[in-house]
C-alpha positions as MATLAB code, in Angstrom:
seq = 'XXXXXXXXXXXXXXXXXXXXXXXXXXXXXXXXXXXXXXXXXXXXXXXXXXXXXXXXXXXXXXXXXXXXXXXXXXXXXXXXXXXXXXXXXXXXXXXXXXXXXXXXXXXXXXXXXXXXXXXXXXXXXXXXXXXXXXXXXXXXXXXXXXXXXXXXXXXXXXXXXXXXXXXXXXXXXXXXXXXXXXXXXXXXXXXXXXXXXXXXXXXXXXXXXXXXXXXXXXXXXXXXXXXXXXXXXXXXXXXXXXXXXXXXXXXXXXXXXXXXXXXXXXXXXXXXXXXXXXXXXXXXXXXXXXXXXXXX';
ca = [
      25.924   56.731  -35.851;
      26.425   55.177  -39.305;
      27.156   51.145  -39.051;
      28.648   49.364  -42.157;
      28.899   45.879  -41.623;
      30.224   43.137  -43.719;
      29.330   39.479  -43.461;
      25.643   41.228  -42.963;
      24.363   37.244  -43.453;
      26.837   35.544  -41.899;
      26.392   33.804  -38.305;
      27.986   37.167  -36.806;
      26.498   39.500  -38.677;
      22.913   38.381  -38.441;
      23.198   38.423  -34.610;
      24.392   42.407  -35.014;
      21.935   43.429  -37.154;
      19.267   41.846  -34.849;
      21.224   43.362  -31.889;
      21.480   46.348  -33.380;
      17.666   46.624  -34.549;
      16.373   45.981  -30.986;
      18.493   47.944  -28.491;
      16.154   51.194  -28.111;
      20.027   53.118  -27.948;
      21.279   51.810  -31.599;
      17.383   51.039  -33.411;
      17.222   54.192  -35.379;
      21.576   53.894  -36.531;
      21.484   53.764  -40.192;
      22.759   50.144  -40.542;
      24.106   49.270  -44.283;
      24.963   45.130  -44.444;
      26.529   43.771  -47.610;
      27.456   40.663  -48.194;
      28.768   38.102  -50.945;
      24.990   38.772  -52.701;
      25.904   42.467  -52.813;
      30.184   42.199  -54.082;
      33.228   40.430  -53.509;
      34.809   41.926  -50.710;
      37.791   40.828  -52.498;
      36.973   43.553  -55.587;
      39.065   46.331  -54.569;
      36.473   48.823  -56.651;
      33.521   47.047  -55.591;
      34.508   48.054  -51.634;
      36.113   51.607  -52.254;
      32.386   52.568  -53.667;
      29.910   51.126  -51.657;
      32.182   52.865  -48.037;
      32.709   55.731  -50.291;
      28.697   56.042  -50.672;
      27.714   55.169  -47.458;
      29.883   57.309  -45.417;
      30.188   55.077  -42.464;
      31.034   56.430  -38.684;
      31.987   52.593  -37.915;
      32.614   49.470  -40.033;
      32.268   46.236  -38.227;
      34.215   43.825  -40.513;
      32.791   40.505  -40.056;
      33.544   38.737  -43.631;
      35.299   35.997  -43.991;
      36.678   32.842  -45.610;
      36.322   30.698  -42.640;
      36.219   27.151  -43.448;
      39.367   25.827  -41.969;
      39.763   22.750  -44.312;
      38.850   24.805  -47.317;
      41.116   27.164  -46.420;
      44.047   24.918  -45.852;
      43.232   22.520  -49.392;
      43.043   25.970  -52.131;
      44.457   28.955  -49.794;
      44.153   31.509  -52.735;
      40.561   32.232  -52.236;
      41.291   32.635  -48.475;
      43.571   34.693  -48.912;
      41.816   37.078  -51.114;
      38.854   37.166  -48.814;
      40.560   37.283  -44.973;
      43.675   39.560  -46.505;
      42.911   41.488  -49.770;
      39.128   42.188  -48.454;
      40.479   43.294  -44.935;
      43.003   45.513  -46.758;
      40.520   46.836  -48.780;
      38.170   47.598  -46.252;
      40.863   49.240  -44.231;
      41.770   51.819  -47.009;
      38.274   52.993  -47.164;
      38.136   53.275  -43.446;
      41.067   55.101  -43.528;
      39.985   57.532  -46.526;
      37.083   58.161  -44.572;
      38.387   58.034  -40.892;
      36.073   55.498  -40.185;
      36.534   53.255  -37.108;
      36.945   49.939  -38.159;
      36.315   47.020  -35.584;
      37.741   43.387  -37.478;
      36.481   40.328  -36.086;
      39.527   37.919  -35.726;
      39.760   34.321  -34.218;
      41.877   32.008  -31.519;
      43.331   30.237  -34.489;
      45.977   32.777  -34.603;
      47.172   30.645  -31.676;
      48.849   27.631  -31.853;
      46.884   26.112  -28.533;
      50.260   24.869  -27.081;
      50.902   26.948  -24.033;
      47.468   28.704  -23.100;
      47.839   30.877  -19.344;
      45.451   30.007  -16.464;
      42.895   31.793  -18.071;
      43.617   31.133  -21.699;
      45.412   33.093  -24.060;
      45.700   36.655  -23.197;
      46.215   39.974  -25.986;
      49.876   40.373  -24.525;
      50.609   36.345  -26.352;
      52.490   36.039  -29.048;
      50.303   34.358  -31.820;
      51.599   31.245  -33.878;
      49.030   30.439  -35.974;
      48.877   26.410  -37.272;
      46.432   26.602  -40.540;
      45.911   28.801  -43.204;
      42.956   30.142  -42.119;
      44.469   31.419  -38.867;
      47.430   32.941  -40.886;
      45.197   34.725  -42.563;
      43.194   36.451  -40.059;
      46.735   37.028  -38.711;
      47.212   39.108  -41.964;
      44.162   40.646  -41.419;
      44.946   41.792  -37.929;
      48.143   43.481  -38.739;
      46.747   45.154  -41.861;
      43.726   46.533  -39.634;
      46.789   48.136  -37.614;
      46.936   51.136  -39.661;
      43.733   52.245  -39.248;
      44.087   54.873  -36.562;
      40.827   53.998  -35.069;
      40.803   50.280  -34.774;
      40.096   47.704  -32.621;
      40.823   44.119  -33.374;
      38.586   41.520  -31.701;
      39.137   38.006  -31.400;
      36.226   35.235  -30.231;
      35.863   31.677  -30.865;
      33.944   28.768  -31.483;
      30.842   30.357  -32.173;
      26.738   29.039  -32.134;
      23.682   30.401  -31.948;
      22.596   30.344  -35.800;
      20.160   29.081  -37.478;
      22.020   26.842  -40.466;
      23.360   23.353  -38.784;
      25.856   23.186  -41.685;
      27.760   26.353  -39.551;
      26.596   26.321  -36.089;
      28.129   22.499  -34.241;
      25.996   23.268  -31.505;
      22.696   23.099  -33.571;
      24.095   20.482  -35.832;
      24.379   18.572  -32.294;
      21.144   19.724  -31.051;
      18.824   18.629  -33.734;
      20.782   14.960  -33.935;
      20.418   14.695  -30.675;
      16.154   15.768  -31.031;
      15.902   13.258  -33.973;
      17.062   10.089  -32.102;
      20.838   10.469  -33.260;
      24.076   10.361  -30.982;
      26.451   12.635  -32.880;
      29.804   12.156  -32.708;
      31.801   15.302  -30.614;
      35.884   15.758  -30.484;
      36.681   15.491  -26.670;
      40.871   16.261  -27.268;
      40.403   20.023  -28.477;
      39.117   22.704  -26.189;
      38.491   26.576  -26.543;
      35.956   29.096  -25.350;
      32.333   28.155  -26.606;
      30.573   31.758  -27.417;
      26.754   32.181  -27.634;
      26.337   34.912  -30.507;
      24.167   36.983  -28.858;
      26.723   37.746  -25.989;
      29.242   38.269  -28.478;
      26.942   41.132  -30.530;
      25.963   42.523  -27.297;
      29.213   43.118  -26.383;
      30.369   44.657  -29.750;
      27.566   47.077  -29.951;
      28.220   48.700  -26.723;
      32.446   49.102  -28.470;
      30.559   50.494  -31.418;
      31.049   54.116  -30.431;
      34.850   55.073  -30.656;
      34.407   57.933  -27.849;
      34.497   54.763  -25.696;
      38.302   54.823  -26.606;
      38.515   51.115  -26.633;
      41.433   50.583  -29.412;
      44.012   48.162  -30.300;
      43.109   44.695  -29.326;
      40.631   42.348  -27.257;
      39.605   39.202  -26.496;
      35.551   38.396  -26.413;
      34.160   35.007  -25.490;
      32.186   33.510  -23.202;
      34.478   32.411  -20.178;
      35.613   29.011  -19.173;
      37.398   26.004  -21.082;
      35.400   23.231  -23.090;
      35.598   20.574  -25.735;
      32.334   20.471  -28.303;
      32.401   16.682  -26.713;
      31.855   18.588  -23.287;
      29.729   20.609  -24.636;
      27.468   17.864  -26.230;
      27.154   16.659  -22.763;
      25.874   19.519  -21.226;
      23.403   19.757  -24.244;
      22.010   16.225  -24.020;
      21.570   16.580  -20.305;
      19.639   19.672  -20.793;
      17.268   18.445  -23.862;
      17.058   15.300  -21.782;
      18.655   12.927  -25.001;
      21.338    9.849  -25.396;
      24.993   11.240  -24.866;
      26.797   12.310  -28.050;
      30.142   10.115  -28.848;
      33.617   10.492  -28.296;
      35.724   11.591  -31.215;
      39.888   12.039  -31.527;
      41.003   15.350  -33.554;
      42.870   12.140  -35.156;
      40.051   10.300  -36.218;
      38.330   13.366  -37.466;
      40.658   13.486  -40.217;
      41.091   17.087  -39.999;
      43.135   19.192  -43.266;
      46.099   20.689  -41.659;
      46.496   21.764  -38.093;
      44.091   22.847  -35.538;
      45.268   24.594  -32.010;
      44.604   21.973  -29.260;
      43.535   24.635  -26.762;
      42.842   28.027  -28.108;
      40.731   29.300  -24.679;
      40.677   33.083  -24.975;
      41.108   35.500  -21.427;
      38.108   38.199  -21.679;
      39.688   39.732  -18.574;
      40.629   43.014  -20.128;
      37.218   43.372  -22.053;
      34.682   43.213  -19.158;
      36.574   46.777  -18.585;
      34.886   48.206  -21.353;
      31.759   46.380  -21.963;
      31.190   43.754  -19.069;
      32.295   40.181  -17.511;
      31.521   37.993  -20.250;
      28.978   34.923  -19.138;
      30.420   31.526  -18.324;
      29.400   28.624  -21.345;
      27.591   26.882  -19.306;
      25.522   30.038  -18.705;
      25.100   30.862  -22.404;
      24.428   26.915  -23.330;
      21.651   26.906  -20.768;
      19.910   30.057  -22.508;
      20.409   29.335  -25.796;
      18.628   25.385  -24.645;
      15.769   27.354  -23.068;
      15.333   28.629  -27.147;
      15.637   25.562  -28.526;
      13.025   23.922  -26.052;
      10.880   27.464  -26.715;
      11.199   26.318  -30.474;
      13.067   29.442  -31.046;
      16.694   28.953  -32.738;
      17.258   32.365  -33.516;
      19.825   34.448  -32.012;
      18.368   36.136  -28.932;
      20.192   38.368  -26.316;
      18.705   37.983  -22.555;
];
């Protein structure tokens, strides 16, 4: 099988490409990754030839514009990047009858009215920010690619740049003395990047018939205040600080509780791990002196 992902050195698409590269199944895939070194996803041309030279069986569309605040201050190059690159990439996967898999996010929710379990694929989205308008967009342009499937996830960690990942950022104040400062009024689903490109490798294959839409995240409900917590108690540091979404002075809206329902997916792949699970492995590589994303 021939896997073209975008966002290749992204958070998300490092974690494939490593997942891909060590599960004996996928290790010998031709795997092309391009990225923002390679083209602007948001060059029409630039997209149409490298698909149209690759030939891909799959396209995992991981690229994105996905600072929120940036986003939400100059929304043209967001737009450009979550809409005109998805629709880009879409017409070549549909040229080429490609399956396309598009990475999308809880901030097409408005976090008012999550169920039980958190927002489910039957919700109706109501996005609150540009960014989450735009992958929106992006969503409903993937639509017309016969084979697609349209996965949403959230809060992600497990990289290796601080500036990205909160979880690191937290970790390595936290190892230098420091007490960072963690917003306890917002909650989601925290989701270690490994799980998350474990569990999109094994939808890679489209004989799996796994189309449409799902939800992928590590299970449970948590604040990045919460999850502080856990993380100090585990590397044994002072407790991080408690922070408003108020006083973090936030541009434009945020969903207040975005917690995604991976119900339907552990049909197809498996029952996704709980955070506290996930935070406890991805500690045991921080204490190893490993940050890199690693599946267990």
């Amino acid at each position: 099988m021939r896997v073209y992902l975008t966002g290749a050195d992204g958070m998300l698409g490092t974690a494939l490409r490593q997942e891909l590269a060590t599960r004996p199944e996928t290790a010998d895939w031709p795997v092309l990754g391009v990225s923002l070194a390679d083209f602007d996803i948001g060059d029409e041309t630039a997209v149409r030839d490298s698909i149209d030279a690759f030939r891909p069986d799959v396209v995992v569309h991981t690229a994105a514009n996905a600072v929120v605040d940036s986003c939400e201050r100059d929304p043209a190059p967001a737009l450009r990047v979550n809409v005109g690159g998805t629709h880009h990439v879409a017409e070549a996967c549909r040229r080429h009858g490609s399956r396309l898999i598009y990475i999308s996010s809880d901030y097409v929710f408005d976090g008012r009215a999550p169920g039980p379990a958190g927002y489910n694929e039957s919700d109706v989205p109501a996005p609150v920010s540009v960014y989450g308008l735009s992958k929106l967009g992006g969503e409903r342009i993937v639509e017309a690619v016969p084979d697609h499937l349209v996965v949403r996830t959230s809060w992600l960690y497990g990289g290796t740049d601080p500036r990205l990942d909160q979880v690191l950022a937290a970790a390595e104040e936290f190892l230098d003395g420091g007490r960072p400062r963690l917003i306890d009024d917002q909650f989601s689903s925290p989701t270690y990047l490994p799980d998350l490109a474990s569990a999109l490798v094994r939808l890679l294959p489209g004989a799996l018939a796994v189309r449409g839409l799902l939800h992928i995240a590590n299970r449970g409900r948590a604040s990045w205040y919460q999850v502080g917590m856990a993380l100090a108690e585990r590397l044994g540091t002072a407790h991080p600080v408690p922070m408003s979404m108020a006083e973090a002075g936030f541009v434009g809206g945020r969903p207040r509780d975005s917690r995604l329902d991976s119900t339907r997916a552990a049909a197809f792949v498996h029952a996704m791990p709980h955070w506290t699970d996930a935070l406890a492995r991805y500690c045991a590589l921080l204490t190893a002196g490993d940050r890199g994303p690693v599946n267990h």
